[in-house]
N, C-alpha and C positions, 0 to 999 in steps of 0.2 A: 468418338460419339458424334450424333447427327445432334442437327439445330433443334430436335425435340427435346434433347435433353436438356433445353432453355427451365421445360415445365418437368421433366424426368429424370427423378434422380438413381432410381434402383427400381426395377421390375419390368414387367409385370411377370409377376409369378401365380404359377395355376395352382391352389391347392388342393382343400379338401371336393374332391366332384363324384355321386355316386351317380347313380337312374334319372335322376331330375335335377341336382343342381351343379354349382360351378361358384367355385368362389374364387375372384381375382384380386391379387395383394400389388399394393403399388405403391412407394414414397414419391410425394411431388417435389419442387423445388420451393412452392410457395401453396397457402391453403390455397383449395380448389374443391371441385366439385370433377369429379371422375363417373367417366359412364365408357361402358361396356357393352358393346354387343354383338351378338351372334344371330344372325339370319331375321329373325322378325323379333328376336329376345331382346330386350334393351332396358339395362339398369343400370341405376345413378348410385353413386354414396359420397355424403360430402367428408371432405379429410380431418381427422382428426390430429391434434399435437404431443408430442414429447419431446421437453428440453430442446425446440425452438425446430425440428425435425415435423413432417409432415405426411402420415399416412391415411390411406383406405382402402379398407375393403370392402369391394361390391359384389355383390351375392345376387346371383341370378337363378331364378327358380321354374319350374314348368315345362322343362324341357324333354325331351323326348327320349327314352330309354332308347342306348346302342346307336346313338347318333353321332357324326363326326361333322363338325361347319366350323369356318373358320372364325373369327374374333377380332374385332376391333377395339383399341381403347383408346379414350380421348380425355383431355386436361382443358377444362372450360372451354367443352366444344372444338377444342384442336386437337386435330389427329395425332398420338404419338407413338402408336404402335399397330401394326409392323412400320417401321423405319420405311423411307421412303429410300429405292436403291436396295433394302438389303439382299445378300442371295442366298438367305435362307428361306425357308418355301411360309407360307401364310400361318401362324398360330393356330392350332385348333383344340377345342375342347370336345370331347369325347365322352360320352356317360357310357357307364357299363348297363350291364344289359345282365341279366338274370342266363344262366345258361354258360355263356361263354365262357369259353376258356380264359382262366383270369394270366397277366402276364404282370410281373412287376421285375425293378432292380433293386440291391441293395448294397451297402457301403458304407464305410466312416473313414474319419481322419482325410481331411483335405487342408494344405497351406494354399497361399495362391502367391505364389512366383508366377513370373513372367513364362512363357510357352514359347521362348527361345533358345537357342544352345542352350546357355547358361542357365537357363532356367530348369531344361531339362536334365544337364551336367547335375545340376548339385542335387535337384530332386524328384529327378526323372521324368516320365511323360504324362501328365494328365487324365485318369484313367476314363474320366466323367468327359474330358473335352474330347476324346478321340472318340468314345463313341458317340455324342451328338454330333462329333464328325460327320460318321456312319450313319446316323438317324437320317438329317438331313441332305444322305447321299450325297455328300462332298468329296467322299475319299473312296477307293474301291478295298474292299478288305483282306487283310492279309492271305487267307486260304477261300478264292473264288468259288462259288458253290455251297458255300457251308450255312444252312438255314441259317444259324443261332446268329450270323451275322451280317444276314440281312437287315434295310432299315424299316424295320415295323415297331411303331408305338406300342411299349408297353403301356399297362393300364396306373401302373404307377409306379415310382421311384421315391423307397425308403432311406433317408439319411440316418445312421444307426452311430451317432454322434459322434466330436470335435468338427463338427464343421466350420468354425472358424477358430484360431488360437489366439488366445488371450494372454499366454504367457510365455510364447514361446513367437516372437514378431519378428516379421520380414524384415527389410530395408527398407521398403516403400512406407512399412506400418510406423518405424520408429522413425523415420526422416517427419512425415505426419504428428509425431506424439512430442519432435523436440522442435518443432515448429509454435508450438502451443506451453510447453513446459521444461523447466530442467530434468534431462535425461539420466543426470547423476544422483538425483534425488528419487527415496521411495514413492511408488512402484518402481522406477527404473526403466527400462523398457517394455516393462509389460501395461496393462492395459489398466487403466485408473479410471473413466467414468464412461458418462454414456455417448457423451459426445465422440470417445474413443472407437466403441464400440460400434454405432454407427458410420464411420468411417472402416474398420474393417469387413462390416457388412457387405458395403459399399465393393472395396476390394476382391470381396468373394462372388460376388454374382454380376458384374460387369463384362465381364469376359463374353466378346459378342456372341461367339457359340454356345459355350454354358446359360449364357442371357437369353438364347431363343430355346435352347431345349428345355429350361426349367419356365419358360412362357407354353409350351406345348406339351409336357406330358406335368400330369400331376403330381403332386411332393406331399411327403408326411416326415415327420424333422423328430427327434428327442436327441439330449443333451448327452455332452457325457464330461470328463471332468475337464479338458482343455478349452470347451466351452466358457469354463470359468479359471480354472486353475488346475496342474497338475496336483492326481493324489486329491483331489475335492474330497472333505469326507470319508479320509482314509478311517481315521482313528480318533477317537474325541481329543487326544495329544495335540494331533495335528490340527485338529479344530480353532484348539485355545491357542495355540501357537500362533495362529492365523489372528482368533480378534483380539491376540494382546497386538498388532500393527496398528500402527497409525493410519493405513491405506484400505487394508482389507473389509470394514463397513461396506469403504465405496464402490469397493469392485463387485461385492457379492450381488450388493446392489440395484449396481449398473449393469451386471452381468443378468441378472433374472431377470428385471425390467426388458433389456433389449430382446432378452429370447423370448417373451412374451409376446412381443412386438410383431420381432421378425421369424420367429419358428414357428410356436406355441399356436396361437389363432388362427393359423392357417389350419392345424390340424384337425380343428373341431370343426363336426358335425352344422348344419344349422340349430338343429335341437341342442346342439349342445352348448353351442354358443350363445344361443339366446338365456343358457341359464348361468354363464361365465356372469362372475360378480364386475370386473372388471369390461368387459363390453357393455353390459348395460345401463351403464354411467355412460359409453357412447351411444348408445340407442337411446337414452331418455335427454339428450341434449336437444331443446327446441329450438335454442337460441340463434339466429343467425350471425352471430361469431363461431369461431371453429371454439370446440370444447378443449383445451389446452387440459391433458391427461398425465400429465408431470410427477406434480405433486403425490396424487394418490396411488399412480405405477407405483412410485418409488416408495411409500409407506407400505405397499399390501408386497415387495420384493421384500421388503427389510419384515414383514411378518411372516410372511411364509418359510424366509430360511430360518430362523425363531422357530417358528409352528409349523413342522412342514404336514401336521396331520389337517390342517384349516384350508388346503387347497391341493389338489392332484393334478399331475402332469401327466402322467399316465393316462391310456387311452384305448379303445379297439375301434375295429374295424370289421362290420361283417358282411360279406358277401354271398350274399343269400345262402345256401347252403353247404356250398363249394369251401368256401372255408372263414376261418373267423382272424384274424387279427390282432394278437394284443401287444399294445408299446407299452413296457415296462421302465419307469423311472428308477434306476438302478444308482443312483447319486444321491437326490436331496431327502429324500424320503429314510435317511439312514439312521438308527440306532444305537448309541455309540457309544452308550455306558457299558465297562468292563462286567463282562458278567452274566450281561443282556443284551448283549450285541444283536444285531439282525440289521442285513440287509434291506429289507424293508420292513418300517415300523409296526404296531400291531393295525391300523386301519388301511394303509396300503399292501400290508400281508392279505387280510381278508377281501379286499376288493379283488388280488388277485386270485385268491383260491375260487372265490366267486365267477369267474372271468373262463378258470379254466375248465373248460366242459365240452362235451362231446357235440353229438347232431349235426356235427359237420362233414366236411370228406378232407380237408385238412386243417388243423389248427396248428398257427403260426405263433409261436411267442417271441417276439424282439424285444433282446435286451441287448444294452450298447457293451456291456461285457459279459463274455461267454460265460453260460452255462458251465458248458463240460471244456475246461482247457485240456492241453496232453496231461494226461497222467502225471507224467514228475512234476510240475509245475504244480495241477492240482494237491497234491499231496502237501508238495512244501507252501505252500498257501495255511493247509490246513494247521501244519506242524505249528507256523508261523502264528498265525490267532492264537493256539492253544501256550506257545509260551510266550508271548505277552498279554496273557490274561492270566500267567503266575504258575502253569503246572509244573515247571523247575523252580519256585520263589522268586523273591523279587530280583535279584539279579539276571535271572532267565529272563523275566518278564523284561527290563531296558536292554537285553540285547532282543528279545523279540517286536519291539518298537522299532529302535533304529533298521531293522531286518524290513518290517514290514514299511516302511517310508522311503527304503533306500532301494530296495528292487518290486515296490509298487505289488506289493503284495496285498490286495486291496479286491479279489476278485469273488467271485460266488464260492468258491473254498474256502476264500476264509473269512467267511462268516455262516459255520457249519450249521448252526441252529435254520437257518431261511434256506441254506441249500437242503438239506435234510427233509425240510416240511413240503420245497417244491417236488424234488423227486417222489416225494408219495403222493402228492394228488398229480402229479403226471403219467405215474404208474396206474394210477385208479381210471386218467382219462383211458389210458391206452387199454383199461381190463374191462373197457365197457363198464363201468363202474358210476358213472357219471354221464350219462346217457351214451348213444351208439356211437362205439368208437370208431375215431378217424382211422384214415389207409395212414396218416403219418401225424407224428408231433415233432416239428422242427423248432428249432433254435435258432433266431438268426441275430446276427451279433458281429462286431466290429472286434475296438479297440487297441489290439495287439498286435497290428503291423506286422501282420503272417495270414496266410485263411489256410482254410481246411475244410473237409466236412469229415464227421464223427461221429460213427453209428453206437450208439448202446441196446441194451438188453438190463433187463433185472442181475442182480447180483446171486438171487435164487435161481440156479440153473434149471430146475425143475418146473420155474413161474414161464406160462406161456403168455404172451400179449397179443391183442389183435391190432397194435400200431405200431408201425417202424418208429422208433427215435432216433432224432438226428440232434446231429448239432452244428450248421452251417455257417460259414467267420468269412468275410469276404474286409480285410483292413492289409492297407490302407489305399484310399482311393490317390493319395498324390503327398505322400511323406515316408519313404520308404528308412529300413533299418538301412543302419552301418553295417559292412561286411563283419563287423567281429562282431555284433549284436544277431546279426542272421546265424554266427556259427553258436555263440551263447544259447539262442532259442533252439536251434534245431538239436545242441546237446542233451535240452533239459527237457527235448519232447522225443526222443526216440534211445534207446541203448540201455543201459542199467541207470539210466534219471528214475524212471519206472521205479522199479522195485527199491530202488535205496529213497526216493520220496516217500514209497508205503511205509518203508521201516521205518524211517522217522516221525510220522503221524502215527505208526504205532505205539511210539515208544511214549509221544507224548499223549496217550491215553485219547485221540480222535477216533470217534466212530466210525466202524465201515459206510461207505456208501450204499446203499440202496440200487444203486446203478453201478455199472462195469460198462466200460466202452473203450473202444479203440480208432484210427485213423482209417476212414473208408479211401480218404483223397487229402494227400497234403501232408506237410506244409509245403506252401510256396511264397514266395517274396515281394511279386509282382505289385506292381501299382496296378489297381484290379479294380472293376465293378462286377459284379455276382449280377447274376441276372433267373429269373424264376416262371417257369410252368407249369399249371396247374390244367389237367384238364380229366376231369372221373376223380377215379381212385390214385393215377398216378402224378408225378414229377418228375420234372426235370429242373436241375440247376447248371447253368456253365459259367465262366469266368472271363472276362472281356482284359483287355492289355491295350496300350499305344505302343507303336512300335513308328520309331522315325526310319524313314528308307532317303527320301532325298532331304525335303524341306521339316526340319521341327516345328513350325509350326501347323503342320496338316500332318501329325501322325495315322498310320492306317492302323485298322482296327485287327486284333488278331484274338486266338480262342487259348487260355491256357490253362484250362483244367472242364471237365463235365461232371454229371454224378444224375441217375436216374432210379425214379423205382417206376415199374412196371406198371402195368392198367389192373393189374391184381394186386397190386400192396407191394410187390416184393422187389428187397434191394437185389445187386449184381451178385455175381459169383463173386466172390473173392480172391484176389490174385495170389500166389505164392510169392513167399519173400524175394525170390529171386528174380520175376519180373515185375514186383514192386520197385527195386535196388535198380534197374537197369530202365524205369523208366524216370526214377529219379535223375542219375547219372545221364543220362537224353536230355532232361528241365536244364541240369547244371552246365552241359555244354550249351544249349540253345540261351541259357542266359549270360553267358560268357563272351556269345556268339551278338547281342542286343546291346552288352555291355561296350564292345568297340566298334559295334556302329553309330551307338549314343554319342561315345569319344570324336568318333569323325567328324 
């Protein structure tokens, strides 16, 4: 780090930026007054406190639709960004523009090791750093010529949750956590307040190249359960489990408070923010002392996981007609009495039935865990709810707890009642039902350390729709499976997993789905960023990789998977099994072939 980091402790991060404004997020080292500007734009925000930490965000407004200039930001008048020296190229913020073809990435699950052998050895290549690599044309890309991997800003970068781990800590985190406390005492190594957790923040977005590409393209952030804890919200078992600890208060906490901080308000709107309960405790501060926000962060985190109907995390996004956006909180929002189970409660159900509607040309729903998983997984999810809510008595039901805790059966399956009610008003988007249906209703989704995309259809073969459904998984961006966890997964999503999941959710009296779907692309293993274009009626998605050739730390950028639908709506032809199997058997030797170049 440069001498600016004297005033600079983490950012500056681009957030929420449509047509006209730009919101920049910064922590200082000390309060300060932060100003930002862009060509003749120039805005100030003085910094606000938690637990002894120092942030702001400055919001700049009036700016000019489809413009690109670059950005300054300064710490009581001192310059501290861009870096003096750095060789990556000037910050820029970029508003979109009405028309244009919209271009975004998406991803979850990033640890932050070191970008050395070893770092890459234990958990391979960075998927996010090698292509701001490539962004900042530092590196030249694996297959020369190939658009998808040339360096053009997209219009924004979806974090589709764990973006940082709270219970699963590095070396550097826990060297950090027993610096400060005993490490043999609860929590242990995981993450116990917020001082914790600003520090692994810290961790996460330092990284110079990561640090200048989330300064230059914009970010929209939702949680998912490593955020806070694995299995967050599994089961109300697992709940009370949790606040009979001595530690768990403090984490849930510290865990919402900081993602408020460092996620959450980036994502909102200015309208939106300006009716955040919590910003305008910052906005009404006249005082010239900085407003220390401690205290009441920490009462309104410890209500909300309480009440999680008193506040929503949940969010859209709409781009004028092109398409709409919705980030669904698929975690604290959960329902969790046996019985009445749902995924999301009865006022976060309705906001998104509300949410989901046509008028667009495509609608996007992210949620940080998939939609549609493979089939056999889906099933035995389902299986799984139905006996631990008792359909074999209560003995069924404590082997369907420990089932569902112990292989994180915890997904939109099995919580059939919220999957059930979303696949029909998705079918109703897609029947024009709900004003003019989109060319596509995609899914875009994390969590499970494998991606895919997954076309469906109604389950009524005779129902014709006028939107392709998808379901697109681009996970993990830099935590890859264990090779006996990749053969585990790819068991229970391809062969007779299928049909013997269905018979087991039949047997336990689960409802058919509404939907039927199958693997259009996938699965694959890679440590990956998805990347998305939108331009009419059609799409495209492809899947980015780091591939180290001489130096690990400058992995080049390479392409390992695509999926398109046409400028008419329509997906590809579909391959026969046979050159599905053989271009599988191609993936597994080329990853065999990365695996001992990694080695070297």
């Amino acid at each position: 780090m440069s001498g600016s980091d004297d005033l600079l402790v983490l950012g500056p991060l681009l957030r929420h930026v449509d047509e006209t404004s730009a919101a920049v997020w910064v922590e200082t080292r000390e309060r300060a007054t932060v100003t930002v500007t862009r060509g003749e734009r120039v805005a100030h925000a003085r910094t606000f406190a938690v637990h002894g930490h120092h942030y702001a965000l400055v919001e700049l407004d009036d700016l000019e639709p489809g413009t690109s200039e670059p950005y300054t930001v300064a710490v009581d008048d001192q310059p501290v960004w861009p870096e003096a020296g750095s060789p990556f190229p000037a910050p820029v913020i970029s508003t979109l523009q009405a028309g244009r073809p919209l271009r975004m990435a998406f991803g979850s699950c990033r640890t932050s090791v070191s970008h050395d052998e070893k770092g890459n050895r234990t958990h391979g290549v960075d998927a996010l750093r090698a292509w701001a690599l490539r962004l900042a044309d530092q590196v030249a890309p694996a297959e020369p010529g190939d658009p998808d991997l040339a360096p053009q800003l997209p219009d924004l970068v979806l974090f589709l949750g764990d973006q940082v781990y709270a219970d699963e800590t590095t070396a550097e985190m826990q060297a950090f956590i027993e610096s400060r406390r005993d490490i043999e005492q609860p929590p242990w190594k995981e993450l116990q307040d917020y001082e914790e957790y600003a520090h692994l923040y810290t961790l996460a977005w330092t990284d110079p190249a990561n640090r200048w590409v989330l300064s230059t393209v914009p970010s929209a952030m939702i949680f998912d359960d490593h955020d806070i804890r694995d299995d967050w919200n599994t089961s109300l078992e697992w709940r009370r489990e949790m606040e009979a600890t001595s530690w768990w208060h403090g984490r849930i906490v510290a865990g919402l408070a900081s993602y408020w901080v460092h996620q959450h308000l980036g994502n909102l709107s200015p309208d939106e923010r300006a009716q955040d309960e919590i910003w305008q405790q910052v906005q009404a501060h006249d005082g010239d002392d900085e407003h220390d926000l401690g205290d009441a962060l920490d009462a309104f985190a410890a209500r909300v996981d309480q009440e999680p109907s008193t506040y929503r995390w949940s969010y859209t996004r709409d781009f004028d007609t092109q398409a709409r956006l919705v980030v669904v909180d698929s975690r604290a929002a959960r329902q969790l009495e046996e019985g009445n189970r749902a995924l999301l409660d009865p006022d976060e159900a309705s906001w998104l039935d509300a949410h989901l509607r046509g008028d667009v040309d495509h609608l996007l729903v992210a949620t940080s865990l998939p939609f549609l998983l493979a089939r056999g997984l889906h099933h035995l999810e389902a299986f799984g709810e139905a006996l631990a809510g008792g359909t074999w008595g209560d003995r069924g039901a404590r082997v369907g707890e420990k089932l569902r805790q112990t292989v994180d059966l915890e997904h939109w399956g099995a919580f059939q009642r919220s999957f059930q009610e979303v696949c029909s008003q998705v079918l109703e988007v897609a029947d024009g039902r709900r004003g003019r249906a989109p060319s596509t209703v995609t899914f875009l989704s994390g969590d499970v350390h494998h991606s895919y995309v997954s076309e469906a259809r109604p389950a009524d073969r005779h129902r014709r729709l006028q939107s392709t459904l998808l379901q697109a998984v681009c996970s993990p961006i830099r935590n890859p499976l264990s090779r006996n966890m990749r053969f585990a997964t790819a068991v229970l999503s391809y062969g007779v997993a299928g049909p013997v999941g269905r018979l087991a959710s039949k047997s336990a009296r689960v409802p058919d789905a509404p939907l039927t779907w199958r693997y259009a692309e996938g699965p694959w293993f890679d440590n990956n960023l998805a990347c998305l274009q939108l331009a009419g009626r059609g799409l495209r998605m492809w899947w980015v990789t780091g591939e180290v050739v001489r130096e690990h730390d400058r992995p080049r950028l390479a392409k390992v998977a695509s999926y398109e639908i046409d400028e008419d709506g329509r997906p590809p032809a579909h391959e026969t099994v046979r050159q599905r199997f053989g271009r599988g058997l191609r993936r597994r030797v080329r990853d065999k072939v990365r695996d001992g170049v990694r080695q070297r």
